[in-house]
LUMPAFI-184045 format. One record per residue (C-alpha): x, y, z; residue number from 1. Coordinates in steps of 0.001 Angstrom, whole numbers, plus 524288, in hexadecimal, padded with zeros to 5 digits. Example, Ala and Ser with C-alpha at 12.3 -4.5 7.8 and 13.67 -1.06 7.14 Angstrom:
BEGIN
[atom [8300C; 7EE6C; 81E78]; 1],
[atom [83566; 7FBDC; 81BE4]; 2],
END
This chain:
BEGIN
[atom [79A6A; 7ED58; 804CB]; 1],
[atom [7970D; 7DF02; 803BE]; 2],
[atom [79EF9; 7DD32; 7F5DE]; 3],
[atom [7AC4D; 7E319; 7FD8F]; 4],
[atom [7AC55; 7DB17; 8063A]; 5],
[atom [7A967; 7CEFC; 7FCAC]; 6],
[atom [7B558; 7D48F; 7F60A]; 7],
[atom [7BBD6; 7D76F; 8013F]; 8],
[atom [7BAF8; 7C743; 80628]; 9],
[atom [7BE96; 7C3AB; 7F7A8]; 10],
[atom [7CC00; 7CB7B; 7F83F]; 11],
[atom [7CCF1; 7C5B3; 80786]; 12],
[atom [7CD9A; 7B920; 802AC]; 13],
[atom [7D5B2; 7BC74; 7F63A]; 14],
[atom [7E0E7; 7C0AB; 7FF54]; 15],
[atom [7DEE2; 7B4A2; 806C1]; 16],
[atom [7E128; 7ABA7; 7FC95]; 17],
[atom [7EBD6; 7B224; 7F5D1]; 18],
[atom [7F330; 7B583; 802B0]; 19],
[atom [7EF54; 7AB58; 80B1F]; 20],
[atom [7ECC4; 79F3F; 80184]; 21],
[atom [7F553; 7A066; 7F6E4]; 22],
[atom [800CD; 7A60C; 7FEA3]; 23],
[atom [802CC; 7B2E6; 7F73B]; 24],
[atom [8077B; 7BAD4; 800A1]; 25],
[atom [810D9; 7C47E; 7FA50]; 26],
[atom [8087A; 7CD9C; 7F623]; 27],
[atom [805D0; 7D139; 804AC]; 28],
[atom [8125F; 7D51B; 8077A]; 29],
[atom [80FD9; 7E3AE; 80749]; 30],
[atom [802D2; 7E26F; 80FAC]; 31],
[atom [80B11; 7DBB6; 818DD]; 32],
[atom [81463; 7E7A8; 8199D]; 33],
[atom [80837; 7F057; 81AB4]; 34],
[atom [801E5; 7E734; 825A3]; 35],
[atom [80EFF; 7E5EB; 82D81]; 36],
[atom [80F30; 7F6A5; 82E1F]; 37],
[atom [80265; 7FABB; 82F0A]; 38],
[atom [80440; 804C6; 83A7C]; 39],
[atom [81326; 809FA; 83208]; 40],
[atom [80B00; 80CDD; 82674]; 41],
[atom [7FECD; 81332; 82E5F]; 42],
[atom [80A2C; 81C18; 8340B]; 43],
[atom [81205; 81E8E; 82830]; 44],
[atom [80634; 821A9; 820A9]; 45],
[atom [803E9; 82B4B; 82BA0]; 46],
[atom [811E2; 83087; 82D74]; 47],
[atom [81759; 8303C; 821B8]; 48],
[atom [8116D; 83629; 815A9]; 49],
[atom [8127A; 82AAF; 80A2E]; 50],
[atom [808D7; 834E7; 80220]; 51],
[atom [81259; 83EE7; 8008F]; 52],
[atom [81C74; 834DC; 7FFE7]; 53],
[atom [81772; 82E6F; 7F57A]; 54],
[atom [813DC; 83B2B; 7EE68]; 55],
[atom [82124; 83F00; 7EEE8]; 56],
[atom [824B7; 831D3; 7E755]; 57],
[atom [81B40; 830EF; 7DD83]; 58],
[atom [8136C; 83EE5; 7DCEA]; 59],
[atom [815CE; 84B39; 7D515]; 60],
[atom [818DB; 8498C; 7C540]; 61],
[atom [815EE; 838C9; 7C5F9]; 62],
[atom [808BD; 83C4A; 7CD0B]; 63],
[atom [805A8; 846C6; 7C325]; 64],
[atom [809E1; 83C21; 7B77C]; 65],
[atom [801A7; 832B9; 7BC93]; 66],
[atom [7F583; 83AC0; 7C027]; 67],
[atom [7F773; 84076; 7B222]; 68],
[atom [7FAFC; 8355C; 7A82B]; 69],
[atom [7F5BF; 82AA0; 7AE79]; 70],
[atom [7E9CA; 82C4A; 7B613]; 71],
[atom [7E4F7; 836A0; 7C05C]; 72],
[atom [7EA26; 8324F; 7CD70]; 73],
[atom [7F3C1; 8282F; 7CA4F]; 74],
[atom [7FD87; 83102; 7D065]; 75],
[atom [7F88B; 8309C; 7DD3E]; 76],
[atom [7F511; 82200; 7DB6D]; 77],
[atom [804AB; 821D6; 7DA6F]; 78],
[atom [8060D; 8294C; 7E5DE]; 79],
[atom [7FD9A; 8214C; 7EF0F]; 80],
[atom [80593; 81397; 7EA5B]; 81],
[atom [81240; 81B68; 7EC60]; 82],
[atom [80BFA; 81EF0; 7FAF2]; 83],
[atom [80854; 80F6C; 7FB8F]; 84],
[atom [8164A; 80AFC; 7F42C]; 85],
[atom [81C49; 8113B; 7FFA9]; 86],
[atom [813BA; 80D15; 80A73]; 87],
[atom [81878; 7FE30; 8061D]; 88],
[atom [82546; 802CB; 80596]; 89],
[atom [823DD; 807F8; 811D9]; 90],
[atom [81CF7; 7FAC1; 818CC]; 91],
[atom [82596; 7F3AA; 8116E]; 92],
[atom [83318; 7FA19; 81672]; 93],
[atom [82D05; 7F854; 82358]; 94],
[atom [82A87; 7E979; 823FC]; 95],
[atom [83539; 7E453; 81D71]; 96],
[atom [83DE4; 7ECAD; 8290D]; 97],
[atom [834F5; 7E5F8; 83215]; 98],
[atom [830F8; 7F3F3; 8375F]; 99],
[atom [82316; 7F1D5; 83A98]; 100],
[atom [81B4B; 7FB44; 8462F]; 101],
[atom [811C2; 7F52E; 84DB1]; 102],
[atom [808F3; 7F954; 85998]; 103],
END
């Protein structure tokens, strides 16, 4: 427990100096999205079901290609960025419409 945390401080101050010091910023841009909807994502994870969705999109005979000629489980590893891919879509339609819920 004592090394993850060493590593943990290491990263800490990695981010720092490449965000905060050396003024590379745009990277952030889609935790920025994320941190501006928190509660909108909590919901539409909730409400909406980006699983199916996302199966829908990139499940059936590209799943079954990719779980068979490339490695066992790289179709669902496409699935779950498809479910992320629109997540970030999602965040991002939201903030740059300025549509952001708060409590």
């Amino acid at each position: 427990m004592l090394v993850a945390r060493g590593y943990s401080a290491i990263l800490l101050g990695v981010f720092y100096l490449v965000v905060d010091v050396w003024k590379k910023q745009s990277w952030c841009l889609p935790f920025v999205w994320i941190g501006m909807n928190p509660i909108t994502i909590y919901l539409a994870h909730n409400c909406l079901d980006f699983q199916a969705l996302a199966t829908r999109l990139a499940g059936g005979d590209l799943k079954h290609g990719l779980d068979l000629h490339v490695a066992q489980g790289a179709g669902g590893l496409l699935i779950a960025l498809v479910q992320l891919a629109l997540t970030f879509a999602l965040v991002r339609f939201l903030y740059t419409r300025k549509v952001f819920i708060r409590l």
